[in-house]
C-alpha angles and dihedrals in degrees: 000000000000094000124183115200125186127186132182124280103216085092125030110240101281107037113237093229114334124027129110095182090058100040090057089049089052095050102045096036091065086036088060094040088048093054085057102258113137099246125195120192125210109201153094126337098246098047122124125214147140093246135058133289139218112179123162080203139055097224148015114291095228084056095046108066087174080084118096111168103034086187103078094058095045084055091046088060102047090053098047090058091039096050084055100045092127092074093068145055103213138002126222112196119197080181107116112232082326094107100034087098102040088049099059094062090053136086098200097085124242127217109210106201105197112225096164132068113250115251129194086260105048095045092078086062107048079039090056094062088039090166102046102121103248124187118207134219095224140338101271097053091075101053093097099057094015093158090065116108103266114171097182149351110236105189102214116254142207143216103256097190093061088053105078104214113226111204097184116011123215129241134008115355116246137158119249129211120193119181143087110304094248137132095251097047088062100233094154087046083052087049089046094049096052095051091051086062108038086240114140111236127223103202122185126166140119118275109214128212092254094053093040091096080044095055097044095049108040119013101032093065092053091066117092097173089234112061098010113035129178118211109187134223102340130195125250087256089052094047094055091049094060104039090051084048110051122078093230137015122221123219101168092169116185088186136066088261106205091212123333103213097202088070083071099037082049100048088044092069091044104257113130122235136242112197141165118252093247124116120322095002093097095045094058113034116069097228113237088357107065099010135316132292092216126188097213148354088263089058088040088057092048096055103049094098096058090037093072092052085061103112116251094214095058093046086057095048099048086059092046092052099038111025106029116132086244100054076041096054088041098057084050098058082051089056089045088047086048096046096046088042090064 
């Protein structure tokens, strides 16, 4: 097949440092390219891939603060792709709601894969383009618009070889959390739930613009740089470090999270996983068996201690055989094949 992906520009594929949405698009872009199909990647300038791509800018717009009106470059792409819609036989857009609009006055079908969480806001637009085939990242993602036109839930996947599994870490136990400092991602809950059981915490994340009066306020004066310790933004190297080195991961969530890609980063190096009952969390932690599906911070205290009985090996292979890049890229073929079928 003849597959256009685009992917937003705010982070180059792959993120630098942070970025889930990016990282998807890298690794099933090559996926793609390596299965034989003539890929063609919309994105940032400094992105690196095995296909080919198209940019209307050299870097990523969070790294170029020349730029004012971020816009204008995010609708220069969209209609580059849209003016050329003859040279492919599908289009897969990582965009958001972006491409809703563009899509509708073109034959060559577009794919929409949902990464966000709807909002009240943001629900007149997708319910403005009610029959635009949209692919969802779990189950739980679509109960809030559950009329739209979805064709298949893709659970997002990782590249298990990149992810060193620890069967027994070194050292003094601690939890890890790994994820923007933000209110939704439950860093105060992570910082809670450390001090209710006397383990030291190892906290890395990016902190936004938007969170950075959060941060300041509430959750720096909570680190103390010896029980709880925040790390910063890590590398992917770093992350993984952490993660296959803690004894348990948190994922104190206060949102409906569509997906939450660090579960399976975390799984994947063996370190069972804690999270809060709320969207995709259910879906994909194997409760009592790869972590915990826990109701609140008070019942996620109370399981640590069985959750560090729960056996490393069988946290790695539940990753391998359910969110690989390879099970991910299948289930979209299946979606293309739906979609073209159609």
């Amino acid at each position: 097949m003849r597959i256009a992906l685009i992917s937003p520009l705010w982070e180059r594929v792959p993120p630098f440092r942070y970025g889930g949405i990016e990282l998807v698009v890298k690794l099933l872009t090559d996926e793609l390219v390596r299965r034989g199909h003539e890929v063609t990647l919309f994105a940032s300038g400094d992105s690196i891939t095995s296909a080919k791509l198209v940019s209307v800018h050299d870097k990523a717009l969070r790294l170029d603060r020349s730029i004012v009106e971020p816009g204008v470059y995010e609708h220069l792409i969209l209609s580059e792709l849209f003016h050329n819609t003859d040279r492919f036989d599908i289009i897969h857009s990582h965009f958001g709601f972006g491409a809703l609009s563009f899509a509708e006055l073109v034959k060559t079908p577009t794919v929409h894969t949902l990464h966000g969480a709807f909002t009240p806001e943001n629900q007149k637009i997708w319910n403005y383009f009610p029959n635009q085939p949209l692919i969802s990242i779990s189950n739980a993602q679509r109960e809030p618009c559950p009329h739209l036109n979805y064709i298949h839930t893709v659970y997002n996947g990782i590249d298990t070889s990149v992810y060193e599994y620890n069967p027994n870490p070194e050292g003094s136990p601690y939890l890890a959390f790994v994820g923007r400092i933000s209110p939704e991602k439950g860093p105060i809950g992570a910082i809670e739930v450390a001090k209710a059981t006397g383990l030291p915490l190892k906290m890395a994340g990016k902190v936004d613009a938007v969170d950075r009066k959060y941060y300041q306020e509430q959750v720096e004066p909570l680190i103390d740089g010896e029980q709880i310790q925040y790390l910063g933004e890590v590398s992917h190297e770093e992350k993984v470090k952490i993660l296959a080195g803690a004894t348990l991961t948190l994922f104190p969530i206060t949102w409906r999270e569509p997906f939450g890609l660090v579960m399976i980063e975390s799984m994947a190096t063996g370190t069972p996983v804690l999270g809060m009952n709320m969207g995709s969390v259910p879906e994909v932690i194997a409760d009592g068996e790869t972590g915990f599906v826990c109701n609140s911070l008070a019942e996620m205290i109370e399981v640590v201690p069985n959750a560090t009985k729960l056996d490393r090996q069988t946290c790695r292979e539940y990753v391998v055989s359910r969110f690989s890049v390879e099970s991910m890229t299948d289930e979209y073929e299946k979606a293309y094949a739906r979609v073209l079928g159609s």
